[in-house]
C-alpha positions as CSV (number, residue, x, y, z in Angstrom):
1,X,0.0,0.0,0.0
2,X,1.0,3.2,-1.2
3,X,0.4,6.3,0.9
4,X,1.0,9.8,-0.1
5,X,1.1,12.4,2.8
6,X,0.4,16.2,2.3
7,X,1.2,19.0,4.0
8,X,-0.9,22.1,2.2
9,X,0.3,25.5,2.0
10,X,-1.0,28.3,4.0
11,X,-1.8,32.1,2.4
12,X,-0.2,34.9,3.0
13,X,0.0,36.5,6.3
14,X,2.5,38.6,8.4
15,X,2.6,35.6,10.9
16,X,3.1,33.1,8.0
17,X,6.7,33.8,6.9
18,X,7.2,31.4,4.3
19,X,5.8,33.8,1.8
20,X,9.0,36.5,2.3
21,X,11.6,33.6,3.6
22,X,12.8,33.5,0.1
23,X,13.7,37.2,-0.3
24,X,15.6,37.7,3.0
25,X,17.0,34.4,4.0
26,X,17.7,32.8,0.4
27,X,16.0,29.7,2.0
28,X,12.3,28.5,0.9
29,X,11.7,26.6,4.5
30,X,8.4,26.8,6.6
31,X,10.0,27.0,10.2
32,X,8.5,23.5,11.5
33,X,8.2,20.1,10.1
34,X,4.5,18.7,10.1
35,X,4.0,17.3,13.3
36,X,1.1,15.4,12.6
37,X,1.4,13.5,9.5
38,X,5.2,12.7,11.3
39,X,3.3,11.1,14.1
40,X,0.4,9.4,12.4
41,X,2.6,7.8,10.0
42,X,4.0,5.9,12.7
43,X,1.4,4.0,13.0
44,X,1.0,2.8,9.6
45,X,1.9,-0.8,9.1
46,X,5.8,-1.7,8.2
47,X,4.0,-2.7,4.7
48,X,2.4,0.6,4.0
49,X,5.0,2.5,1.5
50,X,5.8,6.5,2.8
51,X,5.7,9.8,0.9
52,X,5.5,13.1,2.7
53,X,5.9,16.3,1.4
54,X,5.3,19.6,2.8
55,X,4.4,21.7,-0.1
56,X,5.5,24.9,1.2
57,X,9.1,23.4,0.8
58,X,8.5,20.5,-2.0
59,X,5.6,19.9,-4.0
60,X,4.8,16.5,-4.9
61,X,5.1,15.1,-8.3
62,X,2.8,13.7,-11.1
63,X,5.0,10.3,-10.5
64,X,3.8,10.6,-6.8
65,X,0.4,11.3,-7.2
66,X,0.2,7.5,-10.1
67,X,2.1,5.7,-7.6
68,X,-0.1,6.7,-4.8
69,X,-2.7,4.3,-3.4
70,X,-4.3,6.6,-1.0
71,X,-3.4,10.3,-0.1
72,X,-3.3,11.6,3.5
73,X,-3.6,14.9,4.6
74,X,-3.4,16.9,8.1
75,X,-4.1,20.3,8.3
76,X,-5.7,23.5,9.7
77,X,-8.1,26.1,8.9
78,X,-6.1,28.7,7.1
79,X,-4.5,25.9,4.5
80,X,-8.0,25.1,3.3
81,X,-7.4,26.8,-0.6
82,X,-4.4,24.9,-0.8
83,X,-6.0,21.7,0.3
84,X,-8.8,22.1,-2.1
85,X,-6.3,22.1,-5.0
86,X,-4.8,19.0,-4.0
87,X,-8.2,17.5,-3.7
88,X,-9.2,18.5,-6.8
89,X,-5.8,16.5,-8.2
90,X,-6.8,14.0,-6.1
91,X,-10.5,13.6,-7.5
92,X,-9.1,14.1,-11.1
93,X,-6.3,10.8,-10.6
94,X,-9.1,8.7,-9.0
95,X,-7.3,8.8,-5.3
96,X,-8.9,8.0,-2.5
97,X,-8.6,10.5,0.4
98,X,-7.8,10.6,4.2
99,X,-8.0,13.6,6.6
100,X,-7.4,14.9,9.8
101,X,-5.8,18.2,11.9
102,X,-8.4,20.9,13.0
103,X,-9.9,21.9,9.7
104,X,-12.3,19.0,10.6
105,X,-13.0,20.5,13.3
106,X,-13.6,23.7,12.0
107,X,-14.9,23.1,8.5
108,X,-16.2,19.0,9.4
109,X,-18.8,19.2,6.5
110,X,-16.2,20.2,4.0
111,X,-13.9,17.3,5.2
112,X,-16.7,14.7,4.8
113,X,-17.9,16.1,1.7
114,X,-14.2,16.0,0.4
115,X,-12.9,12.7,2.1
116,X,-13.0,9.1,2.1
117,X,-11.9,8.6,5.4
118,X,-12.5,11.8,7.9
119,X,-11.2,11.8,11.3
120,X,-12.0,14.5,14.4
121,X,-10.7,14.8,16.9
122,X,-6.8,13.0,17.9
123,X,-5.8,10.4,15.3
124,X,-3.9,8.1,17.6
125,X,-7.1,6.0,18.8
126,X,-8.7,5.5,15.8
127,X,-5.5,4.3,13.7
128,X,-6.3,0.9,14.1
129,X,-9.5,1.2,12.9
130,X,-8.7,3.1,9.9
131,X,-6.0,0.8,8.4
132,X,-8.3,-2.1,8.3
133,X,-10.9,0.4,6.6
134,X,-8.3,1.3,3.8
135,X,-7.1,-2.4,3.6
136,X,-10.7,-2.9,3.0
137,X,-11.7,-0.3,1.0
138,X,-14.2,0.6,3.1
139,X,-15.1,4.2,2.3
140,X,-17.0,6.6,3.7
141,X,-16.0,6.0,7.0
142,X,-15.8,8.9,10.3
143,X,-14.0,8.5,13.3
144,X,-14.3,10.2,16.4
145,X,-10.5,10.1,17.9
146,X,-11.9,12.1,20.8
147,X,-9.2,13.9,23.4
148,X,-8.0,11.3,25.8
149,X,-5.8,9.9,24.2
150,X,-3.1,8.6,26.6
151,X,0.7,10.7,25.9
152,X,2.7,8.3,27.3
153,X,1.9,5.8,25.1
154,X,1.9,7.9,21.8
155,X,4.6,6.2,19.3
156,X,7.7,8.5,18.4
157,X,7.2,10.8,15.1
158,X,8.8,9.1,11.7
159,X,11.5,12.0,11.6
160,X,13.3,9.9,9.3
161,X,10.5,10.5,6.3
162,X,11.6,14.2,5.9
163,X,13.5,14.6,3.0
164,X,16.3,17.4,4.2
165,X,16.2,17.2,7.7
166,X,18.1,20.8,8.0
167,X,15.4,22.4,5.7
168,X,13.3,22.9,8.9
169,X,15.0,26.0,11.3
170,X,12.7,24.4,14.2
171,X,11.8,21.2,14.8
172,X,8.3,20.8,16.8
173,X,7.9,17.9,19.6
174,X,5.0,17.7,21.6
175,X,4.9,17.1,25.6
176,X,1.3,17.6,26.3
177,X,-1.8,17.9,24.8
178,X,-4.9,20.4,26.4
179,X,-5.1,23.0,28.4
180,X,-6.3,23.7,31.5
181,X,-8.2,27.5,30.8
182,X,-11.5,28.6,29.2
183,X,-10.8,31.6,26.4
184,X,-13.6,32.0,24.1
185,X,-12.2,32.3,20.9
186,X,-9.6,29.1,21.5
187,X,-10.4,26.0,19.4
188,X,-7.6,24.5,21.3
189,X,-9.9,23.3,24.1
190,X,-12.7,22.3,22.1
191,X,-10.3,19.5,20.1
192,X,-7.6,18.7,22.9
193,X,-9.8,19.7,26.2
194,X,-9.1,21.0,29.2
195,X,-7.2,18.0,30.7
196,X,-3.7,18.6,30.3
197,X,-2.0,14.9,29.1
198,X,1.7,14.8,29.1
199,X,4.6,12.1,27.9
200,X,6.9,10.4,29.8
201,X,10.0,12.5,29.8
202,X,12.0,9.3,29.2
203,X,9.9,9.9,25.8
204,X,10.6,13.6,24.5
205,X,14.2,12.3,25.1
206,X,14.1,9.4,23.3
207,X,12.8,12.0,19.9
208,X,16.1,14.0,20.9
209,X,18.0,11.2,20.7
210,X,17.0,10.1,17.4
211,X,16.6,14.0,16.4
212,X,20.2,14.1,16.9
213,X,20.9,10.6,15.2
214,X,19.7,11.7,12.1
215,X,21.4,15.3,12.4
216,X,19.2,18.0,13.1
217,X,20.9,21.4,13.9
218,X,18.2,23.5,14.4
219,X,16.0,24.7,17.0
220,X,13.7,22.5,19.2
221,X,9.9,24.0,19.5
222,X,7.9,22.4,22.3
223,X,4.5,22.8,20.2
224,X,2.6,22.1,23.6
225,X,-1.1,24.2,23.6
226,X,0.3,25.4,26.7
227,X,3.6,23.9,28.5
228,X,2.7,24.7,31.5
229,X,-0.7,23.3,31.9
230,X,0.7,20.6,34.2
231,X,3.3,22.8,36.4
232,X,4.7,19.9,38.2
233,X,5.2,17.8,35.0
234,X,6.4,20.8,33.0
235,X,9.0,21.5,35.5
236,X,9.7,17.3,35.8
237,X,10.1,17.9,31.9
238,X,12.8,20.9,32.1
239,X,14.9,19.0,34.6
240,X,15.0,16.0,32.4
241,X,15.8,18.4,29.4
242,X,18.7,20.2,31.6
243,X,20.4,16.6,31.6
244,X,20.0,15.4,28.6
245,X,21.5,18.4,27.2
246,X,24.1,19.3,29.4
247,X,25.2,15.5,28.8
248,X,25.0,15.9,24.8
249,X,27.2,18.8,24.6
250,X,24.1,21.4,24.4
251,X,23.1,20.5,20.8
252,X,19.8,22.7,21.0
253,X,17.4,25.2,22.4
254,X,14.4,25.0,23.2
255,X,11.4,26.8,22.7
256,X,7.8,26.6,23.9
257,X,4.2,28.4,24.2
258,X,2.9,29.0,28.0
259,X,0.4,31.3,29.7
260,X,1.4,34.7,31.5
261,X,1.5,32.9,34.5
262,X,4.3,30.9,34.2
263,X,5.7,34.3,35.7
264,X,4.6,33.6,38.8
265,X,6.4,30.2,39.1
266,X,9.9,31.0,40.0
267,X,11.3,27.4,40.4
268,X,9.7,26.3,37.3
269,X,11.6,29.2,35.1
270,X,14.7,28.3,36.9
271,X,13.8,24.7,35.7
272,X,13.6,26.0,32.2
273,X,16.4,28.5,31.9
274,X,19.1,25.9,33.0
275,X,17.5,23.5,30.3
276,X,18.5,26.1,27.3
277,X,15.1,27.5,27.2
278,X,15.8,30.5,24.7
279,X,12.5,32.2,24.0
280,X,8.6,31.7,25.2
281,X,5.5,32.8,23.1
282,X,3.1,34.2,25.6
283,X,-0.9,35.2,24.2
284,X,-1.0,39.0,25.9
285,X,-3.9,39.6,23.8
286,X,-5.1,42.9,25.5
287,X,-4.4,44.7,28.8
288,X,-7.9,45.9,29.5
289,X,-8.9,43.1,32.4
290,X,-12.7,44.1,31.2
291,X,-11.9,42.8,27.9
292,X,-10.2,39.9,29.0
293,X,-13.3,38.9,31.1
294,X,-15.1,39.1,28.2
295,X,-13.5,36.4,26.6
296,X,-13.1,34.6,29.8
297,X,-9.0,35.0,29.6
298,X,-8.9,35.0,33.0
299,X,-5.7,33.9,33.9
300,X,-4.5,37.1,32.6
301,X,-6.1,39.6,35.0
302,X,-4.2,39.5,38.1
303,X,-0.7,41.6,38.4
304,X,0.7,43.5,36.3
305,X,1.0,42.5,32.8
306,X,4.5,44.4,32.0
307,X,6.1,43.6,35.3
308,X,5.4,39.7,34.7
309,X,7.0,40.2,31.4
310,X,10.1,41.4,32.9
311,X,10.2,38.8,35.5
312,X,10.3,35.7,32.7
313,X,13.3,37.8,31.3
314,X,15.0,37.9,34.5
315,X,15.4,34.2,34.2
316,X,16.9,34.8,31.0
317,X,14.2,33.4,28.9
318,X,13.0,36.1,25.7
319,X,9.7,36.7,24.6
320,X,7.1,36.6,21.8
321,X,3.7,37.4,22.2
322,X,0.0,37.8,21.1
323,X,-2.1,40.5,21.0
324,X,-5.7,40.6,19.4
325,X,-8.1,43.9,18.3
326,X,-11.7,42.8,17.7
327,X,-12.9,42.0,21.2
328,X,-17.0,43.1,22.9
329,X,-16.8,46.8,23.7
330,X,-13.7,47.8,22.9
331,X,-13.5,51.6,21.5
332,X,-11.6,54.3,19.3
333,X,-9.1,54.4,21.4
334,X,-7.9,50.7,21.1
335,X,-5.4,50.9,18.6
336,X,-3.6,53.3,20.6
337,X,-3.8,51.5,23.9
338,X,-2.2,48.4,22.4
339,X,0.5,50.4,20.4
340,X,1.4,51.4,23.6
341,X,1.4,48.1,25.5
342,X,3.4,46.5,22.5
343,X,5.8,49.0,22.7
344,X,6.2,48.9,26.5
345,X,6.4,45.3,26.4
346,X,9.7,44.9,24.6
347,X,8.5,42.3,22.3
348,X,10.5,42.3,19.0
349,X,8.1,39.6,17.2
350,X,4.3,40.4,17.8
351,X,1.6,38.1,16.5
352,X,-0.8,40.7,16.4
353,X,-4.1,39.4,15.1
354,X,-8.2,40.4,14.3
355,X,-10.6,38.5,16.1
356,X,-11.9,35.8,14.1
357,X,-14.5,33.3,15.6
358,X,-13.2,29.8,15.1
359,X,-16.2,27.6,14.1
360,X,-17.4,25.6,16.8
361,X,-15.5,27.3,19.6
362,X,-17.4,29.4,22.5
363,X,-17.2,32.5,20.8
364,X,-18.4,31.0,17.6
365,X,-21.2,29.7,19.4
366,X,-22.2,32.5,21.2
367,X,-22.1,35.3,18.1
368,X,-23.9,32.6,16.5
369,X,-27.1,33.1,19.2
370,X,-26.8,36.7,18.9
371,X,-27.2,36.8,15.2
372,X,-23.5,38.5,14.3
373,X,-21.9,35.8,12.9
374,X,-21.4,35.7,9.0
375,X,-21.5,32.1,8.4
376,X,-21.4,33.1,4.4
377,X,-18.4,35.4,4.9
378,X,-15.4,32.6,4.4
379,X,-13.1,32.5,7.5
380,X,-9.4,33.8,7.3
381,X,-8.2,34.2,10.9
382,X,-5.5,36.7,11.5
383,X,-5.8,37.5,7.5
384,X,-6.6,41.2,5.8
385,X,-10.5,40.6,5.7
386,X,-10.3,39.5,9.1
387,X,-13.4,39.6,12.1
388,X,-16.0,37.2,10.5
389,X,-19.1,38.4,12.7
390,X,-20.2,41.8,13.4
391,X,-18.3,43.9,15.7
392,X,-19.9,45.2,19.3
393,X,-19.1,48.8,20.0
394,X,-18.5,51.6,18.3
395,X,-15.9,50.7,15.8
396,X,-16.6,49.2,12.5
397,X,-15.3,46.5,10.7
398,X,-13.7,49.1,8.2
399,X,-12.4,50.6,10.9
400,X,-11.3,47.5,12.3
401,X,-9.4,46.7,9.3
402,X,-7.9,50.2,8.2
403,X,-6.6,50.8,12.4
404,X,-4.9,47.5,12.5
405,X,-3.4,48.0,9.2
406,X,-1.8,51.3,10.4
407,X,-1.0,49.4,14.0
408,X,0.6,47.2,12.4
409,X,2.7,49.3,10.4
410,X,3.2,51.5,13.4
411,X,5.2,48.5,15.8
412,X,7.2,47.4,12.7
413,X,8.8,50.8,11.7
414,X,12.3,51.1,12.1
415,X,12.5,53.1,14.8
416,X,9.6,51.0,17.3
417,X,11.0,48.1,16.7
418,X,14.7,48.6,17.3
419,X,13.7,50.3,20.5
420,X,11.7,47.4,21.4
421,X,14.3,44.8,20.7
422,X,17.0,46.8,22.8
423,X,14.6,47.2,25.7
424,X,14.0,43.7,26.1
425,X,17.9,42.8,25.4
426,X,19.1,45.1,28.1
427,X,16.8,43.3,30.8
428,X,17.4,39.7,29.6
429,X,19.9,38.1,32.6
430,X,20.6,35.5,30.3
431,X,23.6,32.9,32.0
432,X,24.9,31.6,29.1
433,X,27.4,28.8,28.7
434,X,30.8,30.0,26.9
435,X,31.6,26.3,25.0
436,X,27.6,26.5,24.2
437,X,27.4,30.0,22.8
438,X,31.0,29.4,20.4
439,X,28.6,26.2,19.2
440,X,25.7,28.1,18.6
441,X,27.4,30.6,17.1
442,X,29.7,28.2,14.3
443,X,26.2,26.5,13.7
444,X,25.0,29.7,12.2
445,X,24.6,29.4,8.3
446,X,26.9,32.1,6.3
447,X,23.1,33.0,4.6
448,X,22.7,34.5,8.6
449,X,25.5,36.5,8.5
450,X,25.0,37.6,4.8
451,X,21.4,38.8,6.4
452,X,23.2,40.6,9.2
453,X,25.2,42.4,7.0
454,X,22.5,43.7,4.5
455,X,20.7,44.5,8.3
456,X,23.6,46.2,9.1
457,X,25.6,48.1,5.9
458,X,23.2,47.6,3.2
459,X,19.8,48.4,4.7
460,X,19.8,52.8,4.5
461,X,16.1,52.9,5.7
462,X,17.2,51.0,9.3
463,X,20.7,50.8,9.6
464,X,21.2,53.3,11.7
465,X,18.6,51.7,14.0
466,X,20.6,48.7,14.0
467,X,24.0,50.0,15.3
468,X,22.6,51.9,17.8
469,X,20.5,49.7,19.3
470,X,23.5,46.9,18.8
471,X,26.2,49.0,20.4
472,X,23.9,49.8,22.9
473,X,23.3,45.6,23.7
474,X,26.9,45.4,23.3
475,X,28.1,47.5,25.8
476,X,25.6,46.8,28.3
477,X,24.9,43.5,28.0
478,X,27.2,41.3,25.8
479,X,24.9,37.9,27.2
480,X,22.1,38.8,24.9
481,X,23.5,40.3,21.8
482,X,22.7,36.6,20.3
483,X,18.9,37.0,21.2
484,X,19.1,40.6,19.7
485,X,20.8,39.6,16.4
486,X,17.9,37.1,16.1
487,X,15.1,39.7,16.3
488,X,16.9,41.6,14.0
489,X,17.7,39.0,11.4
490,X,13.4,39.0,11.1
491,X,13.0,42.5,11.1
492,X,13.3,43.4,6.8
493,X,10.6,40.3,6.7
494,X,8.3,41.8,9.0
495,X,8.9,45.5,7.8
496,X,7.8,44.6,4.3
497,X,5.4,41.8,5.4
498,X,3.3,44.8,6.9
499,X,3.5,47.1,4.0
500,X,1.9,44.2,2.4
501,X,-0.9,43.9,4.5
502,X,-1.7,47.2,4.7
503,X,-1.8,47.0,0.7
504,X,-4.5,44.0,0.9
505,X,-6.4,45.6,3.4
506,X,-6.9,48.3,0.9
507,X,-7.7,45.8,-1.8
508,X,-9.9,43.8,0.1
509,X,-12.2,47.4,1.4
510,X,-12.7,48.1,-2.1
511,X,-13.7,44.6,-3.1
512,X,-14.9,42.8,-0.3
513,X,-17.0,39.5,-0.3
514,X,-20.4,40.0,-1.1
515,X,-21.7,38.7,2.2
516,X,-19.4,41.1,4.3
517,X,-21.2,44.0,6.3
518,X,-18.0,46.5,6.8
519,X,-19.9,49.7,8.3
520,X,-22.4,48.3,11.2
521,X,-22.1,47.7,14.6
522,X,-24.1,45.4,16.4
523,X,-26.7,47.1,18.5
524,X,-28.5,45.3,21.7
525,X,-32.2,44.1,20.8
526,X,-34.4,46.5,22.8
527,X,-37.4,44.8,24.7
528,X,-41.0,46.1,24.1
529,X,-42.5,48.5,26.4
530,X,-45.3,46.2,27.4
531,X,-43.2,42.7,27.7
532,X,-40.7,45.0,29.8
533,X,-43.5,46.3,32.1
C-alpha cells in the first residue's frame, strides 16, 4: 500500500513567513516540520510505503500522485485553498482520500464532503480502525479520535521520512496535549480539552536522541497548547531536558508556548532556563482586564502584565507574544492602547491578530445566538478581511481593518522596533554557557550572517537603527547580543510583510465578499415597552 502524505500551504500573512523567507534568508523553508502526518505515519503498518511532502518546501510530483494508493492529509483552517487544490488533483487521478488536523474541526462538512476517510478529533485512537478500513476499502467511513488519548503511550514521530532534515529551522515535539483554561475564541480546548496529558520525559528524550541521530541542527519548538498546563510535570520535563542536554554537549534550544502565569512560578523558570530554554511565546492579547473577562481570559487579569513580562526575562528566557483587536466593547481608542502596551512590552516579534471566531468554539457559538456571525463570509483568521461576525461597540469592521493596518505598520517601523528589541535585550539576565554559545554561534549558516550584514551596511532605511540599538546591547549587556541579532535578522521580513498587509487591506475594502457587512455595529435588541412592564 502506497500512501502519499500532504502537508498544504498556508496564504499569505504577516505571521506566516514562508511567503517572504525567500527574499531575505535565500531559504524557501516553513520553520517547523509537520507534526502530525510525522506522528500518524507511525502507526502505519511496516508494509504501507511512505511519501511526505510539505508543499511549502517540496511539491509532490505527477509520478507521486500515479504511484499513490491513498493520499493523506493533516491540516488547519487557514491551509484550506491549498488543500482544495490537492483534492481536486486527487479527484481528477481517481485517489482515494484521508483527513485529519483541526480543519475537521472547523470546516467537518467540507472534510466529509471531500474525504473518504474523515477523522475529528486526535488520530492516535482510531488508527487501528482506519488501516483495516483502507485495507478494505471501506469508504466513507468517520472517526471520532476524541481527546484522551493517553501521551505516554503515543509512538515516536517518523522524523526519518523528511527529505532534508536541515530544511526545517525548528523542529516541533510535543509534551502535552490540552489546556487547563476557558478563552472563548480558543479551538484548542474544544479539540484537545481542558485536561492537560503529558509524555513520559523518558519519551521527549528518546525523539532528541534520534533527532540528533539523524542530524538536526536547528532549534527544538515544544509545540505544547500550553507547556505549563501541568506545572509539576512541565518542570519534571525541564529538569529531564537540563540533563540530557548538558550530557550531549548542548546540541539545542528549546522553545515553547505558556500562559502569562508561568511568571509567577519562580522554580519552574529556573527549571527551564538551565534547560536552554531560549524564547517563550506568551498570548497577551489585550491589557484591559474588562476585555479579558469578556473572553473569559482569566488567567491574565491578576498583576501587572508588563512587570510579569520582565520577571520571565529575569530568568533569561526572551519573549514573543500575542495580541488581538476585535474583542465586545472595545473603543476608538484601542489601537492606541495596544500600540502602547506593544511597545512597553519589549517584544520584538508580535503576533498581532483580528478576532476571528473559530467555528465551533465558545465565541463562535455565542455570536452565533446573537445573530452577528457571517457564516457566508469565508473564514481567514489573522488575515486582511479578518473579524468574520459583526463587531460590538462603536468601531466598525472598516475601521477594524484600516486601524490594524496602520497598527501594524506602526510597531514594525524602524525606529519601534529597534527600540523594542534593545529594551528587552538590556533586561534579559541570560547565563549563558561560553563552549555553548561558540557552538551556537559556528552553527549559524553564512546565509545568517550575509542577512546581518545587509541588516547592518546595506539596509539605509534602518541601519542606523541597528547600530545603535546593537552598540547599545553590546556594551551593556554582551549575554544577549545573540537573542538581539535574532530579532533583528526577522526585522526586513516583517517591515515589508506589513507594507503588504496594509496594501491587501486596501484591496480587500474596495472589493470585499459579497456577504461582508464592513460599516455596522451590532446594536443590543431593545425589549417592548409592554413585555418590559
Amino acid at each position: 500500500m502506497n500512501i502519499l502524505m500532504i502537508y498544504p500551504k498556508a496564504p499569505f500573512s504577516y505571521n506566516n513567513p514562508e511567503h517572504y523567507l525567500p527574499k531575505f534568508r535565500n531559504r524557501s523553508s516553513y520553520p517547523m516540520a509537520p507534526l502530525g502526518l510525522l506522528t500518524i505515519a507511525s502507526y502505519l503498518p511496516k508494509d504501507f510505503n511512505i511519501r511526505l511532502y510539505n508543499r511549502i518546501i517540496e511539491e509532490e510530483s505527477e509520478e507521486d500522485w500515479e504511484w499513490a494508493d491513498v493520499v493523506f492529509f493533516s491540516l488547519m483552517a487557514a491551509q484550506i485553498d491549498d488543500y482544495q487544490l490537492c483534492v481536486k488533483k486527487a479527484k481528477e487521478r481517481g485517489k482515494p482520500i484521508a483527513v485529519g488536523g483541526p480543519f475537521t474541526h472547523a470546516a467537518p462538512e467540507m472534510a466529509v464532503q471531500d474525504a473518504d476517510w474523515v477523522c475529528f478529533g486526535e488520530g492516535e485512537d482510531i488508527m487501528e480502525a482506519l488501516i483495516e478500513d483502507i485495507k478494505r476499502d471501506a469508504r466513507g467511513k468517520v472517526y471520532e479520535g476524541g481527546n484522551k488519548t493517553d501521551m505516554e503511550n503515543v509512538k515516536p514521530p517518523r522524523f526519518d521520512l523528511l527529505h532534508d532534515m536541515n530544511a526545517y529551522p525548528v523542529m516541533p515535539l510535543q509534551f502535552s496535549r490540552g489546556c487547563p483554561f476557558s478563552c472563548e475564541f480558543c479551538d484548542i480546548i474544544e479539540i484537545y480539552g481542558q485536561v492537560p496529558r503529558a509524555k513520559k520525559s523518558a519519551q521527549i528524550l528518546k525523539e532528541l536522541d534520534l533527532l540528533k541521530k539523524l542530524k538536526f541542527r536547528g532549534f527544538i519548538a515544544l509545540i505544547d497548547d500550553n507547556f505549563i498546563g501541568n506545572k509539576r510535570k512541565a518542570k519534571q520535563m525541564a529538569s529531564a531536558l537540563s540533563d540530557w542536554n548538558r550530557k550531549n554537549h548542548y546540541p539545542y534550544l528549546f522553545g515553547a508556548q505558556a500562559s502569562l502565569n508561568l511568571a509567577d512560578e519562580d522554580s519552574l523558570l529556573d527549571a527551564m532556563a538551565t534547560a536552554q530554554f531560549a524564547v517563550i511565546f506568551i498570548g497577551i492579547e489585550t491589557p484591559d482586564p474588562k476585555l479579558l473577562k469578556t473572553t473569559k481570559k482569566f488567567q491574565n487579569i491578576p498583576g501587572d502584565i508588563l512587570a510579569k513580562l520582565e520577571k520571565i526575562r529575569s530568568h533569561g528566557i526572551h519573549l514573543n507574544a500575542g495580541f488581538i483587536v476585535g474583542f465586545d466593547g472595545e473603543d476608538h481608542r484601542v489601537f492606541e492602547i495596544q500600540r502602547q502596551i506593544i511597545q512597553a512590552s519589549g517584544v520584538g516579534q508580535v503576533s498581532l491578530s483580528l478576532l476571528g471566531a473559530i467555528p465551533h468554539t465558545a465565541l463562535w457559538r455565542r455570536l452565533k445566538g446573537e445573530g452577528r456571525l457571517l457564516e457566508k463570509l469565508r473564514l481567514r483568521i489573522g488575515y486582511s478581511e479578518g473579524i468574520n461576525f459583526i463587531p460590538k461597540g462603536e468601531i466598525t469592521k472598516r475601521c477594524y481593518l484600516e486601524g490594524y493596518a496602520k497598527l501594524i505598520l506602526d510597531i514594525y517601523q524602524p525606529e519601534a522596533y529597534f527600540s523594542r528589541i534593545q529594551r528587552a535585550s538590556l533586561s534579559l539576565r541570560r547565563k549563558v554557557n561560553l563552549f555553548f554559545a561558540l557552538r551556537m554561534t559556528m552553527r549559524l549558516s553564512l546565509k545568517f550572517f550575509r542577512d546581518l550584514y545587509y541588516l547592518a551596511f546595506k539596509a539605509k532605511s534602518f541601519r542606523l537603527h541597528f547600530w545603535r540599538a546593537f552598540l547599545n546591547v553590546l556594551r551593556k549587556n554582551p549575554r544577549a547580543l545573540l537573542t538581539f541579532l535574532f530579532d533583528s535578522y526577522w526585522f526586513p521580513y516583517l517591515n515589508h510583510a506589513a507594507r503588504s498587509l496594509q496594501k491587501n487591506v486596501i484591496t480587500y475594502l474596495e472589493n470585499p465578499e459579497p456577504f461582508d457587512i464592513l460599516d455596522e455595529t451590532y446594536q443590543e435588541p431593545k425589549l417592548d415597552s409592554a413585555v418590559s412592564a
